[in-house]
PDB file of N, CA, C and O in Angstrom:
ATOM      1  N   UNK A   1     126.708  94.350  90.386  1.00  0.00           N
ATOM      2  CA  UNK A   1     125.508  93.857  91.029  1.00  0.00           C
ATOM      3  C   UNK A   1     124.601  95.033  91.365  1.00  0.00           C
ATOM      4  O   UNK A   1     125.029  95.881  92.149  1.00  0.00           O
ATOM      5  N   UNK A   2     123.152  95.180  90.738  1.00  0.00           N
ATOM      6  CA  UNK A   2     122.211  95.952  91.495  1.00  0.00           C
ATOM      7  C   UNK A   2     121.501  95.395  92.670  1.00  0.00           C
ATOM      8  O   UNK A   2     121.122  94.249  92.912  1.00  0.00           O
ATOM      9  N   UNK A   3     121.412  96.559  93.372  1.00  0.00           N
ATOM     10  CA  UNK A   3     120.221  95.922  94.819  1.00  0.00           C
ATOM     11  C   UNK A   3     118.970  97.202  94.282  1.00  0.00           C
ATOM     12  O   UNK A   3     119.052  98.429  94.225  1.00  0.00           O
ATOM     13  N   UNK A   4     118.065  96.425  94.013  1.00  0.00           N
ATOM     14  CA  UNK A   4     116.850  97.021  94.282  1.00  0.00           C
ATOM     15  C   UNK A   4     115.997  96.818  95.587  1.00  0.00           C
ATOM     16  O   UNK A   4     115.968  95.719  96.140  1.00  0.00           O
ATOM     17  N   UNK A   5     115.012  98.360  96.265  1.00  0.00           N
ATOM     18  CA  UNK A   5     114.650  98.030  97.572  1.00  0.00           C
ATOM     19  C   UNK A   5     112.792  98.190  96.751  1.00  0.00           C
ATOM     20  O   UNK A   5     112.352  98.772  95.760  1.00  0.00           O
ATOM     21  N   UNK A   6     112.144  97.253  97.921  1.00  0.00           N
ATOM     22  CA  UNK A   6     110.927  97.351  97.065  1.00  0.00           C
ATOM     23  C   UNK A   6     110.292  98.237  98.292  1.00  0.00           C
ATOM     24  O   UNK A   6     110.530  97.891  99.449  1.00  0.00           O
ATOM     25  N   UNK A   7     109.530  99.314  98.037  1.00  0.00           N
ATOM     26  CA  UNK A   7     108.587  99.862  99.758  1.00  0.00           C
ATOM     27  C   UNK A   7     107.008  99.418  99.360  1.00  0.00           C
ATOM     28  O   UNK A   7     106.409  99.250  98.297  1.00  0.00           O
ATOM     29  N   UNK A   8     106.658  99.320 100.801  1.00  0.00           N
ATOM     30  CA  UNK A   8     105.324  98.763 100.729  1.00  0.00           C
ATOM     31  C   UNK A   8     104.324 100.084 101.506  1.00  0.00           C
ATOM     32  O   UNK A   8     104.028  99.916 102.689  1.00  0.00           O
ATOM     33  N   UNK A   9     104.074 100.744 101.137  1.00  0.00           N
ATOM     34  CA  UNK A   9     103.205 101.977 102.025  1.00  0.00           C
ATOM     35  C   UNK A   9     102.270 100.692 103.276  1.00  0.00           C
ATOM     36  O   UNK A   9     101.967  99.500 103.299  1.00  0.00           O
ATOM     37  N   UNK A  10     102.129 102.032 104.223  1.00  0.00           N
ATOM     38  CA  UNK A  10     101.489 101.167 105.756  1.00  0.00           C
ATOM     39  C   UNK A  10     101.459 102.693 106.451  1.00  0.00           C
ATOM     40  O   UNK A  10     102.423 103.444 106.602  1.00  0.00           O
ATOM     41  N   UNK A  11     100.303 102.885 106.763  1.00  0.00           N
ATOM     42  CA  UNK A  11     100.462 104.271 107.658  1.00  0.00           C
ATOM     43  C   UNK A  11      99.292 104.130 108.314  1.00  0.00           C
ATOM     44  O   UNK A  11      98.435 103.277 108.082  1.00  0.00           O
ATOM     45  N   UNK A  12      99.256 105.231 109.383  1.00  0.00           N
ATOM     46  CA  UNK A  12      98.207 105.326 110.324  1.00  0.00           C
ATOM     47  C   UNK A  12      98.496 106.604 110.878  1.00  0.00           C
ATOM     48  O   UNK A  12      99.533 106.811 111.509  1.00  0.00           O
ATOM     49  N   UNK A  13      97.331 107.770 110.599  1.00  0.00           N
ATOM     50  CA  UNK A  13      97.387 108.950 110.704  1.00  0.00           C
ATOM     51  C   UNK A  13      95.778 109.245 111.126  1.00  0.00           C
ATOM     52  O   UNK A  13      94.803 108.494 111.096  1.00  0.00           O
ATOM     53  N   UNK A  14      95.951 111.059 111.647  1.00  0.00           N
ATOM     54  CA  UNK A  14      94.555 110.921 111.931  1.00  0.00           C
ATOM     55  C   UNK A  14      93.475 111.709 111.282  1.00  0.00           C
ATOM     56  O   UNK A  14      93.938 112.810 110.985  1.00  0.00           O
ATOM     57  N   UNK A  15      92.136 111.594 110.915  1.00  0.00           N
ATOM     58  CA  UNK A  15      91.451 111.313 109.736  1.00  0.00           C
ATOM     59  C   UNK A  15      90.297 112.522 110.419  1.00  0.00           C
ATOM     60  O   UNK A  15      89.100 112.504 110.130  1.00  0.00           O
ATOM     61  N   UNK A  16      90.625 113.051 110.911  1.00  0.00           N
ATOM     62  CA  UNK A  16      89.925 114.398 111.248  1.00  0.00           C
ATOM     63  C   UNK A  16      90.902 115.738 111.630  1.00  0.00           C
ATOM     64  O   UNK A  16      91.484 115.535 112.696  1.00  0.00           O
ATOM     65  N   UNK A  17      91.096 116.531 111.266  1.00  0.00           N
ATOM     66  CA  UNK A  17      91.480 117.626 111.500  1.00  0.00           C
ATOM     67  C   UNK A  17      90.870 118.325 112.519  1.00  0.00           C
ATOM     68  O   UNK A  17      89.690 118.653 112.391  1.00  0.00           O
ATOM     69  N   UNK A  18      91.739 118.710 113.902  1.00  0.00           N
ATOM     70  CA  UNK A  18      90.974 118.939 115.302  1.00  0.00           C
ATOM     71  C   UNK A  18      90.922 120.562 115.193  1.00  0.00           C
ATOM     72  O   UNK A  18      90.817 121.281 116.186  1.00  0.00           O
ATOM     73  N   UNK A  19      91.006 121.033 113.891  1.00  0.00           N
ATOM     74  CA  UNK A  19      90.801 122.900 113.781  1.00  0.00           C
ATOM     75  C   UNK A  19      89.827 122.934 112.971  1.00  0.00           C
ATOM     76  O   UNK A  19      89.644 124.088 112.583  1.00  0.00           O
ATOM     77  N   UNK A  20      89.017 122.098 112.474  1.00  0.00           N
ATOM     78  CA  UNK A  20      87.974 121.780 111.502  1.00  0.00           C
ATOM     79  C   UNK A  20      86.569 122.999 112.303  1.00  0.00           C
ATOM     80  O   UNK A  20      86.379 123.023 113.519  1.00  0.00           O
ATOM     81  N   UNK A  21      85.998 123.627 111.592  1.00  0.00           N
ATOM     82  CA  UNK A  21      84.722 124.036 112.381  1.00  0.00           C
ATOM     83  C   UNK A  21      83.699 122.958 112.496  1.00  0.00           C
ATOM     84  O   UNK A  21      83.092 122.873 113.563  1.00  0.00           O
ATOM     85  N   UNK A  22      83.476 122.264 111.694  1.00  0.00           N
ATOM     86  CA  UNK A  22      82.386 120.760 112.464  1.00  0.00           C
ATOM     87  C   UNK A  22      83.557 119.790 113.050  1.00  0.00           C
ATOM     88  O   UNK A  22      84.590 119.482 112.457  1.00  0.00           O
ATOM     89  N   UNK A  23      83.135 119.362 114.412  1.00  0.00           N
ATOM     90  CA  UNK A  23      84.206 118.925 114.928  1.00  0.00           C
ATOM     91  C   UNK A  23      83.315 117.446 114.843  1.00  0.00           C
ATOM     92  O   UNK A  23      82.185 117.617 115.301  1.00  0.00           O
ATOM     93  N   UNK A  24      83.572 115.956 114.336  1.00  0.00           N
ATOM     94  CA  UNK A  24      82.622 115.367 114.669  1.00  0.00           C
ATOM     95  C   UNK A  24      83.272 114.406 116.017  1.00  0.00           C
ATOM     96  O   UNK A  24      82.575 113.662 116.707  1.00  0.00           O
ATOM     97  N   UNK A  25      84.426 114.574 116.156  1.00  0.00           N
ATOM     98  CA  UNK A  25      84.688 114.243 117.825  1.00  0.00           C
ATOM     99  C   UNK A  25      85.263 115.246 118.838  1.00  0.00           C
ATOM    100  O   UNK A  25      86.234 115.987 118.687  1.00  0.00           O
ATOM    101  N   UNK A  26      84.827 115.173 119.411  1.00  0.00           N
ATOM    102  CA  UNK A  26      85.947 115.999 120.839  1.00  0.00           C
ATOM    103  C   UNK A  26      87.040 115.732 120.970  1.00  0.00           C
ATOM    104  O   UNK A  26      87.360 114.660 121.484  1.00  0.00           O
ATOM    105  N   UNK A  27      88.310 116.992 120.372  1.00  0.00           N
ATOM    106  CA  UNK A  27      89.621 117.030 120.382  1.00  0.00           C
ATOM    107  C   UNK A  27      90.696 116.302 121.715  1.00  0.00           C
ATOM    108  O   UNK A  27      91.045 116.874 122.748  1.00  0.00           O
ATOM    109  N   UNK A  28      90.908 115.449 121.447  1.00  0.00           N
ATOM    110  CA  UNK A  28      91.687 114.842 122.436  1.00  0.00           C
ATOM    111  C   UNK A  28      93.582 115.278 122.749  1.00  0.00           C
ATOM    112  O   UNK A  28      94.494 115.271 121.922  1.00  0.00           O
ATOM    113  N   UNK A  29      93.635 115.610 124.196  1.00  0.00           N
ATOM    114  CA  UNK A  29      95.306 115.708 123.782  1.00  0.00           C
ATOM    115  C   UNK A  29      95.704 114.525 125.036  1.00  0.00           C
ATOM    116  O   UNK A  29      94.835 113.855 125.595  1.00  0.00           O
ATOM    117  N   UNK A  30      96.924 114.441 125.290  1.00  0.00           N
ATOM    118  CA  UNK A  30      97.643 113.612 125.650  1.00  0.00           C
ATOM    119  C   UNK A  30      98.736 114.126 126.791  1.00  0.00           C
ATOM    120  O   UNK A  30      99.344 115.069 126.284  1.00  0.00           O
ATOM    121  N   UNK A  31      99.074 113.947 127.731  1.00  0.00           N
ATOM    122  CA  UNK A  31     100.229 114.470 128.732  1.00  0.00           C
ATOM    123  C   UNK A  31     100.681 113.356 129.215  1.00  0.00           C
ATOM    124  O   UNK A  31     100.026 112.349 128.948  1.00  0.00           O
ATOM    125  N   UNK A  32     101.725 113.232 129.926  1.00  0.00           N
ATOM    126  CA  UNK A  32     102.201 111.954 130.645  1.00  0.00           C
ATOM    127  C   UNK A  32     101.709 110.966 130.705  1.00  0.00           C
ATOM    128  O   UNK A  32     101.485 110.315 131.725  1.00  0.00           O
ATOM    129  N   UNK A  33     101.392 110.622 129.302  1.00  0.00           N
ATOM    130  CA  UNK A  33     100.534 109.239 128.699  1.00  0.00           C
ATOM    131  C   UNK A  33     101.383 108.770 127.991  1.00  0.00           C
ATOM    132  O   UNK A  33     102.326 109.415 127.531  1.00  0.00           O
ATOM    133  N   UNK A  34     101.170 107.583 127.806  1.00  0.00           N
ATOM    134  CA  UNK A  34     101.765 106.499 126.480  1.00  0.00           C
ATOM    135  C   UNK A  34     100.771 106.627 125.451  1.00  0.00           C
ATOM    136  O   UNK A  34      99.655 106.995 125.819  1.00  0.00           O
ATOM    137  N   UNK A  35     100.898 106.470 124.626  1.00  0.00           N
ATOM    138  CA  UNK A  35     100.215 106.516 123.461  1.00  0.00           C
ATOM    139  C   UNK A  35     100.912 105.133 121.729  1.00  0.00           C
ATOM    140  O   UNK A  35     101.819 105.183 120.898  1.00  0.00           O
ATOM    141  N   UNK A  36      99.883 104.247 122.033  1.00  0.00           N
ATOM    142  CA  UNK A  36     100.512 103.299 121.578  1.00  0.00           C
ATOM    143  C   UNK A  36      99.618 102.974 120.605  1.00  0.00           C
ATOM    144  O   UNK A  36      98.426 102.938 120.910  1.00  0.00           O
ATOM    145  N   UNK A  37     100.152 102.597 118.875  1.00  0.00           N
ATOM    146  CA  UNK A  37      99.117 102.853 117.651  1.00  0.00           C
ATOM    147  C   UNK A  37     100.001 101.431 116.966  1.00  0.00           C
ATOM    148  O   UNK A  37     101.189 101.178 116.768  1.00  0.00           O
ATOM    149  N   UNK A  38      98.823 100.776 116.766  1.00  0.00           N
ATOM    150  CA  UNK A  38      99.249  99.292 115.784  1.00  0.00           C
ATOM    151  C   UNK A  38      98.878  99.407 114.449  1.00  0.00           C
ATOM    152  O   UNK A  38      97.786  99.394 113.880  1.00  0.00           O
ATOM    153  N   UNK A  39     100.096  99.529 114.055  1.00  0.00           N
ATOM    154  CA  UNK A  39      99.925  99.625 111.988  1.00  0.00           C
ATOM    155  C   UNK A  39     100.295  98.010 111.553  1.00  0.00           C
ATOM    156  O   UNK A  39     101.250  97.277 111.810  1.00  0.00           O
ATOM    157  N   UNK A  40      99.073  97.844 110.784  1.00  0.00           N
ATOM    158  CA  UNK A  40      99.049  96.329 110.360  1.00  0.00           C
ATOM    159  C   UNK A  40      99.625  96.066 109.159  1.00  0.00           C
ATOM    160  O   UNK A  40      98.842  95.978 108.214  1.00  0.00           O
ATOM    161  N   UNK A  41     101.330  95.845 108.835  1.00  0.00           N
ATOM    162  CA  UNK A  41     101.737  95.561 107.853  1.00  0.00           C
ATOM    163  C   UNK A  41     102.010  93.989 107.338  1.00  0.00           C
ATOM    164  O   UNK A  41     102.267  93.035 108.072  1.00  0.00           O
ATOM    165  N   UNK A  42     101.870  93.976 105.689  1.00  0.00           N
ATOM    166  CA  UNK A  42     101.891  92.838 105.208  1.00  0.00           C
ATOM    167  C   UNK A  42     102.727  92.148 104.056  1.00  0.00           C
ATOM    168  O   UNK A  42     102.808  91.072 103.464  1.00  0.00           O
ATOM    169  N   UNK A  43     103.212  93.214 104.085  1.00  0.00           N
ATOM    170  CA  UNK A  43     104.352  93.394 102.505  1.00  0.00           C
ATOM    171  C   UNK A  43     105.624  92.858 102.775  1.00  0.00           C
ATOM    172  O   UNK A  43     106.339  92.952 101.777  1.00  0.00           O
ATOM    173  N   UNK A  44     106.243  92.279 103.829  1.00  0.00           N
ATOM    174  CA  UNK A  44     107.475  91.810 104.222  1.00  0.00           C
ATOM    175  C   UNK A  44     108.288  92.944 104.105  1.00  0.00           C
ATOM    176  O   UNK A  44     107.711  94.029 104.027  1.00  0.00           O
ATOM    177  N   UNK A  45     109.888  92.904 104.067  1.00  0.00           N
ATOM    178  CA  UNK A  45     110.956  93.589 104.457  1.00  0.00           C
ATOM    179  C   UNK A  45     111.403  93.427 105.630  1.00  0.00           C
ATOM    180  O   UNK A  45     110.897  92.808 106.566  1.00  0.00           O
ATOM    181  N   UNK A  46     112.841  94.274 105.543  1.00  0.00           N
ATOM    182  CA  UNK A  46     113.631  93.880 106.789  1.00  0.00           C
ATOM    183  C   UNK A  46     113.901  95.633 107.289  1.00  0.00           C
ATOM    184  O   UNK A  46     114.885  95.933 107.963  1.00  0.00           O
ATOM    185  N   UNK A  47     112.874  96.669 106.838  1.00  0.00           N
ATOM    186  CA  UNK A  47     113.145  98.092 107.134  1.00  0.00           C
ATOM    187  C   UNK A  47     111.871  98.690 107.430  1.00  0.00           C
ATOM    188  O   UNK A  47     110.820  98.227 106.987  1.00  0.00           O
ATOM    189  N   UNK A  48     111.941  99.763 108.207  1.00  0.00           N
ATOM    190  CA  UNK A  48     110.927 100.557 108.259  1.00  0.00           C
ATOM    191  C   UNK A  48     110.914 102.129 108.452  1.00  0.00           C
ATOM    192  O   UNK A  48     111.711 102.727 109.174  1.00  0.00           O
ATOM    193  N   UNK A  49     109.981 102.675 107.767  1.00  0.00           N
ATOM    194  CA  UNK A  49     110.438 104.096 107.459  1.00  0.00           C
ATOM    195  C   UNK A  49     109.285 105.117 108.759  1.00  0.00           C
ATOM    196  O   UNK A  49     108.083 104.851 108.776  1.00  0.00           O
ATOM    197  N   UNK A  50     109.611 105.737 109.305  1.00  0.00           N
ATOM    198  CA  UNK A  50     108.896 106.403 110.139  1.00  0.00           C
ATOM    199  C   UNK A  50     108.483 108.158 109.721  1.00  0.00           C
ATOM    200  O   UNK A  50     109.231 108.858 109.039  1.00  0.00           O
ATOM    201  N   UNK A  51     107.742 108.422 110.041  1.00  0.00           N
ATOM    202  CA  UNK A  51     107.453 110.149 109.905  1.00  0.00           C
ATOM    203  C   UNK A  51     106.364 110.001 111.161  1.00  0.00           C
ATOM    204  O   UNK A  51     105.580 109.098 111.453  1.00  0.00           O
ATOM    205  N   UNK A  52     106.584 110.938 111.606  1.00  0.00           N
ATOM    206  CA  UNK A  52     106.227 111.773 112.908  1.00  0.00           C
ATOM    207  C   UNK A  52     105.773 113.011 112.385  1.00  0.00           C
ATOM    208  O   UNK A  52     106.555 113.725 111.757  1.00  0.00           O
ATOM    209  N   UNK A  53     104.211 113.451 112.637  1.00  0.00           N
ATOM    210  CA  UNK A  53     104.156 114.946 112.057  1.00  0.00           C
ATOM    211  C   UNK A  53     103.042 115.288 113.277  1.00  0.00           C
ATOM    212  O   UNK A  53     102.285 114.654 114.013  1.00  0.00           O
ATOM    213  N   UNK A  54     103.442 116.767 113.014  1.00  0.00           N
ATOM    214  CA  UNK A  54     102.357 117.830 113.622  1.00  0.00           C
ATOM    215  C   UNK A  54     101.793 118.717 112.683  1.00  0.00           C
ATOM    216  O   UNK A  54     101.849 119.945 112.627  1.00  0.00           O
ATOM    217  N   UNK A  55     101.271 117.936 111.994  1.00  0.00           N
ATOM    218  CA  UNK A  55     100.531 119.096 111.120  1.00  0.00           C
ATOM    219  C   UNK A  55      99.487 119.772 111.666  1.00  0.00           C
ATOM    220  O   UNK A  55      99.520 121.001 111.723  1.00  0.00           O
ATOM    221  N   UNK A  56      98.349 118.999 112.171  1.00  0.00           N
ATOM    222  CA  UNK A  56      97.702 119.851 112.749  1.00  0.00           C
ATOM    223  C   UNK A  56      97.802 120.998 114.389  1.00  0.00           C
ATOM    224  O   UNK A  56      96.960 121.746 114.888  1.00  0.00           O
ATOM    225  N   UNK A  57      99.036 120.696 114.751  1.00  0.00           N
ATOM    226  CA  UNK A  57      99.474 121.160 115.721  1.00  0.00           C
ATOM    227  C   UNK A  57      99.461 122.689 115.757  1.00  0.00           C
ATOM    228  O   UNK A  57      99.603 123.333 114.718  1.00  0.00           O
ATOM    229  N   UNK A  58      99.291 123.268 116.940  1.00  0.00           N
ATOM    230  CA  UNK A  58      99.237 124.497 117.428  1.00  0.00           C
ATOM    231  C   UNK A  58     100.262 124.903 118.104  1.00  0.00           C
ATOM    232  O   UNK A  58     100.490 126.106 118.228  1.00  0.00           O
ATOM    233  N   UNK A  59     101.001 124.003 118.620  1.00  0.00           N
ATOM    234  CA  UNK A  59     102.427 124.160 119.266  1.00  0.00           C
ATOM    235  C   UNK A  59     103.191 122.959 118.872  1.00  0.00           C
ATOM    236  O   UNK A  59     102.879 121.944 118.248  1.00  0.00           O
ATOM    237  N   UNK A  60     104.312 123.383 119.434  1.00  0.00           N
ATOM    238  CA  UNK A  60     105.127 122.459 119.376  1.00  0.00           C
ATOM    239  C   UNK A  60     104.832 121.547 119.505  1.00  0.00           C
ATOM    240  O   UNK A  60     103.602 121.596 119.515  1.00  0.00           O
ATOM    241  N   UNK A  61     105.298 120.116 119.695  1.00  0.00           N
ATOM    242  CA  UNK A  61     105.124 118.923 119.296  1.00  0.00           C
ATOM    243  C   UNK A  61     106.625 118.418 120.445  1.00  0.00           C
ATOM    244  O   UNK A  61     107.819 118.421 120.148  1.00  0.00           O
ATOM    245  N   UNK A  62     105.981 118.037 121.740  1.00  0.00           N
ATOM    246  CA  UNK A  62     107.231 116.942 122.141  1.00  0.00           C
ATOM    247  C   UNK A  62     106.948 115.907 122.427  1.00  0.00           C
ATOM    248  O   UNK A  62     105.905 115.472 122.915  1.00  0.00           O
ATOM    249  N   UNK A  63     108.197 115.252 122.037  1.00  0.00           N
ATOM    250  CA  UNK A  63     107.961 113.368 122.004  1.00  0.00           C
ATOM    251  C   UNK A  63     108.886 113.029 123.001  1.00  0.00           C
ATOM    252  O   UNK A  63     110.059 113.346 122.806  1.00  0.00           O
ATOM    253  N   UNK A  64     108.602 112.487 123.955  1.00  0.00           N
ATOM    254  CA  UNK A  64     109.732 112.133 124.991  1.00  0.00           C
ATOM    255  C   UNK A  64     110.234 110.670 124.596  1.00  0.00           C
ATOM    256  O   UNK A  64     111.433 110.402 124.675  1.00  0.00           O
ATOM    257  N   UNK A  65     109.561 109.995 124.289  1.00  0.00           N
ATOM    258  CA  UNK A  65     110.398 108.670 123.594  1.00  0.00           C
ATOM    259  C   UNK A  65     109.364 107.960 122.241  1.00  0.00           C
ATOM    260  O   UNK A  65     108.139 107.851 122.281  1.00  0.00           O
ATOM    261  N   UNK A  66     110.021 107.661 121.417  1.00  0.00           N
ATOM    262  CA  UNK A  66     109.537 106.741 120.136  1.00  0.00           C
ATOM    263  C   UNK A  66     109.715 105.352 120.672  1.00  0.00           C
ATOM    264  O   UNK A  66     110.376 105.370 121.711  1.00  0.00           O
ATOM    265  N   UNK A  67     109.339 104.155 120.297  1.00  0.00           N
ATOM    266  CA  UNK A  67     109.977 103.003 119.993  1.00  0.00           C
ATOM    267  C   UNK A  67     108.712 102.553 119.337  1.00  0.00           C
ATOM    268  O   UNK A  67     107.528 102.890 119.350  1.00  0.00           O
ATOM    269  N   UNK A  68     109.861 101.157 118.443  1.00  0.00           N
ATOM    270  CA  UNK A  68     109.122 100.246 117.792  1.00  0.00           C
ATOM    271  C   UNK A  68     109.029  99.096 117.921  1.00  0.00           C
ATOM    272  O   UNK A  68     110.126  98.696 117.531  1.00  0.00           O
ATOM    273  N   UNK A  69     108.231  97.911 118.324  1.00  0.00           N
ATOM    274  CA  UNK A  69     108.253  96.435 118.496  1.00  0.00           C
ATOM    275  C   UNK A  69     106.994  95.694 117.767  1.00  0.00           C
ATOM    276  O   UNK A  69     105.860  96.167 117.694  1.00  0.00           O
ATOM    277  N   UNK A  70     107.427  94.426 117.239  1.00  0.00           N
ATOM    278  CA  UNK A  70     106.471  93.431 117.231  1.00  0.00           C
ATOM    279  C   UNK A  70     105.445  93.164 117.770  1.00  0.00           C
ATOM    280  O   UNK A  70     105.746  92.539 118.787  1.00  0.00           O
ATOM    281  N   UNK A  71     104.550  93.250 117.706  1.00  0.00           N
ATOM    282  CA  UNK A  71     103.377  92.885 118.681  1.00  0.00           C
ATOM    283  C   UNK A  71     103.559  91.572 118.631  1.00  0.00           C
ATOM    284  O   UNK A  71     104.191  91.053 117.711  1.00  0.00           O
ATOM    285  N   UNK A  72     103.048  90.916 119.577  1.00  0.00           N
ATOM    286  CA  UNK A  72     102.765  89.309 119.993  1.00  0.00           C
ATOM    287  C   UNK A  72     101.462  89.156 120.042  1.00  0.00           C
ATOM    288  O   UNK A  72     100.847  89.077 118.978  1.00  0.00           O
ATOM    289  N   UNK A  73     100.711  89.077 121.397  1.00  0.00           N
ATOM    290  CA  UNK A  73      99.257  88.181 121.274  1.00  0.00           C
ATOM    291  C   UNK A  73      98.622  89.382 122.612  1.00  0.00           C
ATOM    292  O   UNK A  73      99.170  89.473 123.711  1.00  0.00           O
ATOM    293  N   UNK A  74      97.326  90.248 122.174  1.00  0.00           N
ATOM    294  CA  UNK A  74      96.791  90.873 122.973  1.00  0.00           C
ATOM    295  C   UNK A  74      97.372  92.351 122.923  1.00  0.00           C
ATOM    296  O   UNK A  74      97.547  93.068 121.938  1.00  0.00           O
ATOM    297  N   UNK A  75      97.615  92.597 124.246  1.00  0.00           N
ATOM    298  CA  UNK A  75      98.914  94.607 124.397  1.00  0.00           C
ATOM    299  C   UNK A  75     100.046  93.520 124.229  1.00  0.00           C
ATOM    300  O   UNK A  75     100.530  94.155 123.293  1.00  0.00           O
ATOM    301  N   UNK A  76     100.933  92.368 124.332  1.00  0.00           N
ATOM    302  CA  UNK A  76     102.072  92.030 124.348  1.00  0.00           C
ATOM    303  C   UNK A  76     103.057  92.728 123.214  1.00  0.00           C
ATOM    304  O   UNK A  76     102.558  93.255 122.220  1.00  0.00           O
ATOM    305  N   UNK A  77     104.632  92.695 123.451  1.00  0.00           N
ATOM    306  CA  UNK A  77     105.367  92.759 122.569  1.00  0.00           C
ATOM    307  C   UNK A  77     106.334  91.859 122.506  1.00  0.00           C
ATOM    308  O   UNK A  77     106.505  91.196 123.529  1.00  0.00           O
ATOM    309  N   UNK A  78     107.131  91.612 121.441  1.00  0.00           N
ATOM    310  CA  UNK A  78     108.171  91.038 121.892  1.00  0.00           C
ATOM    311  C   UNK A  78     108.892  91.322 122.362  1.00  0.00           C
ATOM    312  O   UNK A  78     109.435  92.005 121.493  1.00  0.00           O
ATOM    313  N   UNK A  79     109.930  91.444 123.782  1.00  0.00           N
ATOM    314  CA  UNK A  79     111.119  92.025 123.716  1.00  0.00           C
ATOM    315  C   UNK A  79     111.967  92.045 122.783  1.00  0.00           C
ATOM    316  O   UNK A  79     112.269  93.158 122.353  1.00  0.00           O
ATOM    317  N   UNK A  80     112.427  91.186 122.352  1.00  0.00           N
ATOM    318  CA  UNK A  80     113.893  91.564 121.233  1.00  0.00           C
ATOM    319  C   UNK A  80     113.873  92.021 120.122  1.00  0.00           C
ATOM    320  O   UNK A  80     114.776  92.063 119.287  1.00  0.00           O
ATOM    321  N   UNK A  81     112.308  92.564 120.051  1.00  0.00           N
ATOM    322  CA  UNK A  81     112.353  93.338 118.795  1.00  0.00           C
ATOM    323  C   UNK A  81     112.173  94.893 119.144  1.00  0.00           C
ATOM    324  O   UNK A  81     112.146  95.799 118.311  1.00  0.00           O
ATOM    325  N   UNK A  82     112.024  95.062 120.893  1.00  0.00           N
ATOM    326  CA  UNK A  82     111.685  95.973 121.513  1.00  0.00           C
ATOM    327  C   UNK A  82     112.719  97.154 120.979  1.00  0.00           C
ATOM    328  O   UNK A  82     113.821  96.807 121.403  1.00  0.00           O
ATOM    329  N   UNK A  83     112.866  98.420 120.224  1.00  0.00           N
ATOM    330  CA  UNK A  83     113.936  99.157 119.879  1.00  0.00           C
ATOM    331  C   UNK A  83     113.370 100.685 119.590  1.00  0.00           C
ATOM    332  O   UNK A  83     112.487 101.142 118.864  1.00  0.00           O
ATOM    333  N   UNK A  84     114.635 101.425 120.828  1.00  0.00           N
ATOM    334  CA  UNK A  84     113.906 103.043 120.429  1.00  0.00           C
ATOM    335  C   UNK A  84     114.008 103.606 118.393  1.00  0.00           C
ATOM    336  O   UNK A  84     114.419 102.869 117.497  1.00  0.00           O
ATOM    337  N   UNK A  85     113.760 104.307 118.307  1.00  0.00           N
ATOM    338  CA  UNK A  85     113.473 105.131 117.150  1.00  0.00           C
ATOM    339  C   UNK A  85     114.448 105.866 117.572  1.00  0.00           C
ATOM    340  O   UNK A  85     114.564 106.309 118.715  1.00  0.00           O
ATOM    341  N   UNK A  86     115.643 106.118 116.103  1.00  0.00           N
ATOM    342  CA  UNK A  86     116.346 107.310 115.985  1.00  0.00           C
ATOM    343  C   UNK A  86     115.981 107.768 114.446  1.00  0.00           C
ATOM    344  O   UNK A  86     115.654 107.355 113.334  1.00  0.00           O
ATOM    345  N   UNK A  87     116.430 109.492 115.603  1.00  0.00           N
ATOM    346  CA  UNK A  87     116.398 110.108 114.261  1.00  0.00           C
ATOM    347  C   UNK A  87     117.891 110.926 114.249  1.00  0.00           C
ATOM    348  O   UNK A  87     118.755 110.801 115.117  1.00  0.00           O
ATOM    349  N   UNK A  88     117.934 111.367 113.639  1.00  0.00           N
ATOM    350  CA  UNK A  88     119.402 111.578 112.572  1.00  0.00           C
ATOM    351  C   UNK A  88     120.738 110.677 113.704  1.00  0.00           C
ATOM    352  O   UNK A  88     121.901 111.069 113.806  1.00  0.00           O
ATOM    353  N   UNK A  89     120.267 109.687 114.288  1.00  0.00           N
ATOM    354  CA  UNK A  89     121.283 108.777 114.564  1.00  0.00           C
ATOM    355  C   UNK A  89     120.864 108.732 116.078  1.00  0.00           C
ATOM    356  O   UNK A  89     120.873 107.608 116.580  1.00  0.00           O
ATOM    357  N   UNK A  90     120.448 109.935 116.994  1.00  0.00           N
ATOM    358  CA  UNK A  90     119.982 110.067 117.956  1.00  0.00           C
ATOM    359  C   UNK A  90     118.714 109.713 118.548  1.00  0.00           C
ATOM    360  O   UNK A  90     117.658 110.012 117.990  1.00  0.00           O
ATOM    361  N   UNK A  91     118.768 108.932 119.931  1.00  0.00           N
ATOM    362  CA  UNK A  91     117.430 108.802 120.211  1.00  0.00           C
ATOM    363  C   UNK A  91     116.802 109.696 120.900  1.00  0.00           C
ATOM    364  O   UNK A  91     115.603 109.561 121.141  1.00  0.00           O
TER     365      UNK A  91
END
């Protein structure tokens, strides 16, 4: 028996480079904030593949928590789809 997996690309990244010399927005950073980004997928599956980058970063890069959920109706989520992000097995 073969299993073939089909992937559906879905991303959301950001579309200005904040080291650019024309800056056309004011570089924003983030501290003891949530920071919460809705990627609108449509391709079905039962998986999802994550990357986290700092490319344009100047320092390090810390993430104090990932997770991923369903959106529902408005900011809602679902709970039971509510689930941290691991990476190499660790959250």
């Amino acid at each position: 028996m073969t299993t073939t997996h089909t992937r559906v690309a879905g991303f959301r990244s950001a579309t200005v480079d904040p080291h650019e010399t024309m800056q056309v927005f004011t570089s924003r950073a983030f501290a003891g904030q949530t920071l919460r980004q809705v990627v609108h997928l449509d391709g079905g599956g039962s998986a999802v593949r994550i990357l986290l980058s700092n490319r344009y970063g100047t320092q390090p890069l810390v993430i104090g928590e990932a997770r991923l959920a369903a959106r529902t109706a408005g900011n809602g989520i679902g709970p039971s789809t509510d689930a941290p992000l691991l990476f190499g097995g660790a959250a």
